[in-house]
C-alpha positions as CSV (number, residue, x, y, z in Angstrom):
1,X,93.5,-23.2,-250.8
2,X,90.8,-24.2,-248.9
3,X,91.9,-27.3,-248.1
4,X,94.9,-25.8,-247.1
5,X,93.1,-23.6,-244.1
6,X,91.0,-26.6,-243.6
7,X,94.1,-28.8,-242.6
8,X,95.8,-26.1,-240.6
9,X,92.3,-25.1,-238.7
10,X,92.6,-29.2,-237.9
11,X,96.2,-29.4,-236.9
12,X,95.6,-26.8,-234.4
13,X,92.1,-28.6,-233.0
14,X,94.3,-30.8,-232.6
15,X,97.1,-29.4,-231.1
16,X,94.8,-27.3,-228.6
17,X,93.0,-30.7,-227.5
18,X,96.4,-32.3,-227.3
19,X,97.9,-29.2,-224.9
20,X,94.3,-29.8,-222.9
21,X,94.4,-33.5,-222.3
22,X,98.2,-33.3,-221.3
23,X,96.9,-30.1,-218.9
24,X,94.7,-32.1,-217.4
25,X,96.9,-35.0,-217.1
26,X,99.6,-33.1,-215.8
27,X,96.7,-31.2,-213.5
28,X,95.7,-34.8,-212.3
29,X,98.8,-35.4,-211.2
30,X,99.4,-32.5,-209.3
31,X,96.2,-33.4,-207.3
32,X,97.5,-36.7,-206.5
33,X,98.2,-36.5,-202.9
34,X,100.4,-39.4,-200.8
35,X,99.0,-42.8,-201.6
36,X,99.8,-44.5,-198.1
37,X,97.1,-45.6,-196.3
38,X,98.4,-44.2,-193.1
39,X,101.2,-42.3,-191.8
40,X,104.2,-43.7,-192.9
41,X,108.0,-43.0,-191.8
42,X,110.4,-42.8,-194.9
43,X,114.4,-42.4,-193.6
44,X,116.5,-40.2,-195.8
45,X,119.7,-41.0,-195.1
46,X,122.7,-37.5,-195.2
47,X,123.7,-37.0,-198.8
48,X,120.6,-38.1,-200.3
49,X,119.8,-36.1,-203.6
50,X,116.3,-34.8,-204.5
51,X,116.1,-37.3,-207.1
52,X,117.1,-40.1,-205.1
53,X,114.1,-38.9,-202.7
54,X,111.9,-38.8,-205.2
55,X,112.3,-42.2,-206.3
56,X,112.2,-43.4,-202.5
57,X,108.7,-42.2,-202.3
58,X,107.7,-43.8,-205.3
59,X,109.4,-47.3,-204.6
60,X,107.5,-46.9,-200.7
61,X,104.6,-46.6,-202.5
62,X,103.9,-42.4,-201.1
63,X,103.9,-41.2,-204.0
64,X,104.4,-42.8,-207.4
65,X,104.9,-40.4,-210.1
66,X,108.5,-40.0,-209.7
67,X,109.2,-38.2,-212.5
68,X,106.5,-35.7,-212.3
69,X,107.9,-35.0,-208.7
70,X,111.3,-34.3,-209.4
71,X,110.2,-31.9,-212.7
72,X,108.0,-30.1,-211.2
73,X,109.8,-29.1,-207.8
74,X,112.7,-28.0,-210.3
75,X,110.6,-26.5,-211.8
76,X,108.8,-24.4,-208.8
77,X,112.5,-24.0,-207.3
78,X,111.4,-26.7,-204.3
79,X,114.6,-28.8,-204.8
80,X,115.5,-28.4,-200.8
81,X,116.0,-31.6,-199.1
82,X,117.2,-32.5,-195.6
83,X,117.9,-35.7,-193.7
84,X,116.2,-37.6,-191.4
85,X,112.8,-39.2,-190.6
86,X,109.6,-38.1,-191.7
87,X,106.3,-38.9,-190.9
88,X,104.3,-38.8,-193.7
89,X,100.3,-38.5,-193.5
90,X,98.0,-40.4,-196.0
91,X,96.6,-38.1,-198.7
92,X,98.9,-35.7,-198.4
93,X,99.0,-32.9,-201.5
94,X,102.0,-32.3,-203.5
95,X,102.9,-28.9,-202.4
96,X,102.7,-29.6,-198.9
97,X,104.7,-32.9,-199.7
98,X,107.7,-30.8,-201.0
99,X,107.5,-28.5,-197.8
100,X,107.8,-31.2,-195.4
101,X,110.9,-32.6,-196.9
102,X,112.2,-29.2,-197.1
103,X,111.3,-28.1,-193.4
104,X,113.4,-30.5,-191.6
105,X,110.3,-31.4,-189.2
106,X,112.0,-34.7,-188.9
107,X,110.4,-37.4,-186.2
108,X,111.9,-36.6,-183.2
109,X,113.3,-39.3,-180.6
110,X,113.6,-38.6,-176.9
111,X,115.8,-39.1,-174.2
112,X,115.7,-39.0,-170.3
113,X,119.0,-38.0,-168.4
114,X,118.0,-38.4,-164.4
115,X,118.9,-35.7,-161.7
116,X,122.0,-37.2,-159.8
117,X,123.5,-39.0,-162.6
118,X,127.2,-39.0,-162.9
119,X,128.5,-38.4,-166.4
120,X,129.7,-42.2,-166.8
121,X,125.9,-42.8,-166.6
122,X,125.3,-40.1,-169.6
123,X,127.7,-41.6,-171.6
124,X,125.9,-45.1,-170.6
125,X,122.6,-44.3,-171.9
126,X,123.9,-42.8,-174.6
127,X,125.5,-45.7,-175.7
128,X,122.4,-47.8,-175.6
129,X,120.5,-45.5,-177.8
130,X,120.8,-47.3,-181.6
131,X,119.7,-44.6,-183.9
132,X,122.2,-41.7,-183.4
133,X,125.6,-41.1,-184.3
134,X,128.2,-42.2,-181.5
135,X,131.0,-40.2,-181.2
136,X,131.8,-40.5,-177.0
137,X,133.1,-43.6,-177.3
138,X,136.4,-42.8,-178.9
139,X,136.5,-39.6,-176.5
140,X,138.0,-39.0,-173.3
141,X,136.3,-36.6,-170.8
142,X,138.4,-34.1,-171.4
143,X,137.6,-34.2,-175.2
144,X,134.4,-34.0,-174.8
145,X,134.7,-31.2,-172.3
146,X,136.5,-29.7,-175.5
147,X,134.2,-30.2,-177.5
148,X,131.4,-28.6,-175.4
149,X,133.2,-25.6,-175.1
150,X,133.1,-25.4,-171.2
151,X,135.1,-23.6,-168.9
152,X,136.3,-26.8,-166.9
153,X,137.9,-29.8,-168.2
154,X,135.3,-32.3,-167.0
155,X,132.0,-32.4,-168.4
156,X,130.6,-33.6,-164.6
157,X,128.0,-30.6,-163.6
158,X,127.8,-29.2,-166.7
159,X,124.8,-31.2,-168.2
160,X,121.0,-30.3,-166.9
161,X,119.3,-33.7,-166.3
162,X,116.4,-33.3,-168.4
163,X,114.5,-34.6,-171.3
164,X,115.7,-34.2,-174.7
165,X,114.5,-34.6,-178.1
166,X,116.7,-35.5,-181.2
167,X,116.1,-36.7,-184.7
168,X,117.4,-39.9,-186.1
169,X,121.4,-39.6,-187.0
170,X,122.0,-36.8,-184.7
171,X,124.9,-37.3,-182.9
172,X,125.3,-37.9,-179.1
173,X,127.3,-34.6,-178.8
174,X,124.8,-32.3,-180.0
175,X,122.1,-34.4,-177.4
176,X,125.4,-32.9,-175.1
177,X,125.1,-29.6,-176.5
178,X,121.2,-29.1,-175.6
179,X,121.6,-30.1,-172.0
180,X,124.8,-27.8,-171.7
181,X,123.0,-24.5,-173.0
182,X,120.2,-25.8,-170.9
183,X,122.6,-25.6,-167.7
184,X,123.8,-22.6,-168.7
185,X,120.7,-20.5,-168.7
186,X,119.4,-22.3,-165.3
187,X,122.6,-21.5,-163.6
188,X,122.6,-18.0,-164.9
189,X,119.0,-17.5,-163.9
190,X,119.6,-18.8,-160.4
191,X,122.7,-17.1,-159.7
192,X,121.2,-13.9,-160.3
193,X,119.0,-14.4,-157.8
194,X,121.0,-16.1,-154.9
195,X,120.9,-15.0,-151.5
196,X,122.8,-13.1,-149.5
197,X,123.9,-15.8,-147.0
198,X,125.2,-18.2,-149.7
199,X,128.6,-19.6,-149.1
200,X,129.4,-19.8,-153.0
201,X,131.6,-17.4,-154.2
202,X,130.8,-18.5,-158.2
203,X,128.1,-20.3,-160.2
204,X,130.9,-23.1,-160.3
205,X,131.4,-23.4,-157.0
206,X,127.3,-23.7,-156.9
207,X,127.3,-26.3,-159.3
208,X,129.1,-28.1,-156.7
209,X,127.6,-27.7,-153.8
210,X,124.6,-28.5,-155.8
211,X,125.8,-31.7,-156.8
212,X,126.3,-33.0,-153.3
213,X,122.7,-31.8,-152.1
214,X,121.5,-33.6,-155.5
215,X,123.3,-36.8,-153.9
216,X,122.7,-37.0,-150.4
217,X,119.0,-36.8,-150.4
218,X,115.6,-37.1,-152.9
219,X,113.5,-36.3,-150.5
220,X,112.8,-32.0,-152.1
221,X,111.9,-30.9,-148.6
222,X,115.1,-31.4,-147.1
223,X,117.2,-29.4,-149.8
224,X,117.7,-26.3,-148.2
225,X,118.2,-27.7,-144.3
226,X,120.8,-29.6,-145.7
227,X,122.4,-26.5,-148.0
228,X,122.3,-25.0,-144.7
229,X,124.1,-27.1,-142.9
230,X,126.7,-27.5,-145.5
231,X,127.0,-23.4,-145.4
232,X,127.5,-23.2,-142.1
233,X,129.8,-25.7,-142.0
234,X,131.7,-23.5,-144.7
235,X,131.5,-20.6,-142.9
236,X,132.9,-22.4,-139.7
237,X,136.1,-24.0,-142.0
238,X,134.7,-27.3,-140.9
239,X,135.0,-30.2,-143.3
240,X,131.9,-31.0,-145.1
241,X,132.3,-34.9,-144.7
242,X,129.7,-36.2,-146.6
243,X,129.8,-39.9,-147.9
244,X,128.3,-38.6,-152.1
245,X,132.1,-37.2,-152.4
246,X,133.9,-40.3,-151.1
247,X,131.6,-42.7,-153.7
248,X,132.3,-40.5,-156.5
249,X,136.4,-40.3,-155.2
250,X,136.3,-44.0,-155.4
251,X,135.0,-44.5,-158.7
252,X,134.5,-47.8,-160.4
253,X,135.7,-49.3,-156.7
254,X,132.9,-48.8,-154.8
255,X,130.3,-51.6,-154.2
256,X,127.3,-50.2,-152.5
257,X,129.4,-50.1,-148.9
258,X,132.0,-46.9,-147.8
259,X,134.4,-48.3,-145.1
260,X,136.4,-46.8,-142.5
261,X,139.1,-47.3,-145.1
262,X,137.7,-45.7,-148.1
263,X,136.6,-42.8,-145.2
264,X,140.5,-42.6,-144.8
265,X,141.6,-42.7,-148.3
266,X,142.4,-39.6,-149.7
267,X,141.0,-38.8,-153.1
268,X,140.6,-35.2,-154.6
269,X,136.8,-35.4,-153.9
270,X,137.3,-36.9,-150.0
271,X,135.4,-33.9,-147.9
272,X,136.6,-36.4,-144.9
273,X,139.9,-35.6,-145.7
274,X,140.1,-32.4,-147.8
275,X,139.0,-28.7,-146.8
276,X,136.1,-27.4,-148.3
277,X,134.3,-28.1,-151.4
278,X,135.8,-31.2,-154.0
279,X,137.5,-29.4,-157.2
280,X,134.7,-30.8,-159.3
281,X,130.9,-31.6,-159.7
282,X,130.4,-34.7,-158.1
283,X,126.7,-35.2,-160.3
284,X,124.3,-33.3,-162.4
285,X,122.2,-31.4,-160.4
286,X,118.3,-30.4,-161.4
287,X,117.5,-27.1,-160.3
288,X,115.9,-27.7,-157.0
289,X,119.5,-28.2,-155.8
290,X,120.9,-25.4,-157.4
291,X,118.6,-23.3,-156.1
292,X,119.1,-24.6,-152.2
293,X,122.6,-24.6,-153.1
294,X,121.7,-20.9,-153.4
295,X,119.8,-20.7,-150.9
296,X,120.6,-22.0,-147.9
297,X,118.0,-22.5,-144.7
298,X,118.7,-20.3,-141.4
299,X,119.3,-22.4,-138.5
300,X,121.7,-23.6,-136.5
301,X,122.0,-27.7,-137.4
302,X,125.9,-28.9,-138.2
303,X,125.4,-32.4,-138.7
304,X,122.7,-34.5,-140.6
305,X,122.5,-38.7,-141.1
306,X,120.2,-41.0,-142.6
307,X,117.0,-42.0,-141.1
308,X,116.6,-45.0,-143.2
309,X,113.5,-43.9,-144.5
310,X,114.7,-41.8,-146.9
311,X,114.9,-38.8,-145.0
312,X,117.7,-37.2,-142.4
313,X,117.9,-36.7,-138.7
314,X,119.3,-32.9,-138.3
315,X,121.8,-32.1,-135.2
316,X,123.1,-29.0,-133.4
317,X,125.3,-30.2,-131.3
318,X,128.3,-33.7,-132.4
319,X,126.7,-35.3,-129.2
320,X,123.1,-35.4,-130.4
321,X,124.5,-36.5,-134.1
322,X,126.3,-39.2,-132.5
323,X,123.0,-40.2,-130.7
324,X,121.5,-40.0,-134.1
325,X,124.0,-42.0,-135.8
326,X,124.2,-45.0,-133.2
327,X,119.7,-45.0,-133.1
328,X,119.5,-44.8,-136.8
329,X,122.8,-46.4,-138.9
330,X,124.4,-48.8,-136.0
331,X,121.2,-50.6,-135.5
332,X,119.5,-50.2,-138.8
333,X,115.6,-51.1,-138.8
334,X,114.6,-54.0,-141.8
335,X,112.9,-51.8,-143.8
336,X,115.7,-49.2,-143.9
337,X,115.8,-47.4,-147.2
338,X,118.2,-44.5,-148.7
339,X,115.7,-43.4,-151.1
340,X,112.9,-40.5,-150.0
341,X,109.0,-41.8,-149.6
342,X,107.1,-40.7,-152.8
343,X,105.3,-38.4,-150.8
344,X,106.3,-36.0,-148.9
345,X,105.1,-36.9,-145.4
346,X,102.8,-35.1,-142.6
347,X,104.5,-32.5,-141.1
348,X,106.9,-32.1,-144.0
349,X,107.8,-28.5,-144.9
């Protein structure tokens, strides 16, 4: 019988050095972090299961043991996965591994949307971006307007030029979606605190005006003198007759020049030839320009035009702007220019 104990004492050595070299094994290969030499991107495309992951890794050469990975985060309930780009450090443990791909912390891409674009120049730039998912093309404005939920039919205004990140495979509408809650809580927080002596009656109709401040002049310093000007104008049922709304009526037609024609054309968005303010956004305003929309300057100047340096020549009086007009546009210097200096100049306020 002794033999008997002898062999089962053995079997059991055995067995307990067997469970210990496969602990440690399997102990070894829970310490083996991410064997890339430096961060590396790995692309999980929608739909991917954890097991397909898991063999991604290994065949990019992260993380080799597979198997091991897949077993064990079943195992630990860490089966969570989600699409996109990941940047994955060298030497990264296991555990930390598995919550990476679970969080969603995804690479993110970024994209610059200018103040005074139109949206034909969204859609533009969005189109030349090659790593999300395009859905404008095959949409009309009013789609997308649709789709956006907003209040208005066309998309123009609604959009807060800005920076904005997104991860690869997003689509183009949810880049939408981020400037358009954006807008929303600028407008909201600027409405709330307009003056008194604005001639907007709704943060529409200041998203309008704000537009056309946005496009007839970069120069920051000027905002406010020219929100004034169109106010009083407003006030005084006088047309607003500025050339931004006559471009954008024209559309795909214009070629850099407005001409007496195209001043006599009449187009929804013509302030020559319309009273008041065009039914629409004409741009995408930042918030400078809402906020002189909002506030407008006190003064008494009716008319405005176009130094050529970038800046305007404010009038009182249609005599003086005509002055102005015939000194600054009918015998235009060489270096004239329609954008604002960089800086603003001495004496600016």
């Amino acid at each position: 019988m002794k033999w008997i104990k002898g062999f089962i004492a053995g079997i059991f050595l055995l067995l307990v050095i067997s469970l210990a070299i496969a602990g440690g094994w399997l102990y070894s290969l829970y310490e083996t972090p991410t064997q890339n030499a430096q961060e590396q991107i790995l692309e999980i495309p929608r739909g991917t299961s954890f097991r397909a992951a898991t063999r991604m890794l290994a065949n990019e050469g992260i993380y080799p043991h597979a198997d091991f990975l897949y077993y064990w985060a079943r195992l630990t309930e860490q089966t969570s996965i989600r699409a996109g780009e990941y940047a994955i450090p060298a030497d990264l443990p296991l555990p930390d591994l598995l919550a990476l791909l679970a969080s969603g912390r995804t690479v993110q891409h970024r994209i610059t949307f200018i103040e005074g674009w139109h949206f034909r120049q969204w859609r533009e730039a969005l189109a030349g971006v090659d790593n999300i998912d395009h859905q404008l093309p095959d949409l009309s404005d009013e789609e997308v307007a649709t789709l956006l939920e907003l209040s208005e039919e066309h998309p123009e205004g609604w959009l807060y030029p800005d920076t904005y990140s997104y991860g690869r495979g997003d689509s183009d509408i949810s880049i939408l979606r981020q400037a358009r809650d954006r807008m929303a809580r600028i407008l909201e927080e600027e409405w709330e605190q307009r003056s008194d002596n604005a001639a907007v009656n709704s943060p529409y109709e200041a998203l309008i005006l704000a537009s056309i401040i946005e496009r007839e002049t970069g120069a920051p310093w000027e905002r406010h003198d020219i929100s004034g000007v169109f106010t009083r104008r407003i006030n005084r049922s006088m047309r607003l007759q500025t050339d931004p709304t006559v471009i954008y009526g024209m559309g795909e037609d214009y070629d850099g020049r407005i001409r007496r024609s195209d001043l006599d054309t009449w187009t929804p968005w013509n302030t020559y030839r319309i009273d008041g303010m065009p039914p629409t956004p004409i741009a995408m305003p930042g918030r400078d320009s809402i906020n002189a929309a909002l506030h407008p300057a006190d003064g008494s100047t009716l008319y405005f035009v176009a130094r050529g340096d970038g800046t305007h020549h404010f009038s009182d009086t249609l005599v003086e702007h005509n002055a102005a007009v015939r000194r600054y546009q009918l015998q235009r210097r060489e270096d004239y220019r329609s954008s604002p200096p960089a800086t603003l100049p001495e004496g600016g306020s």
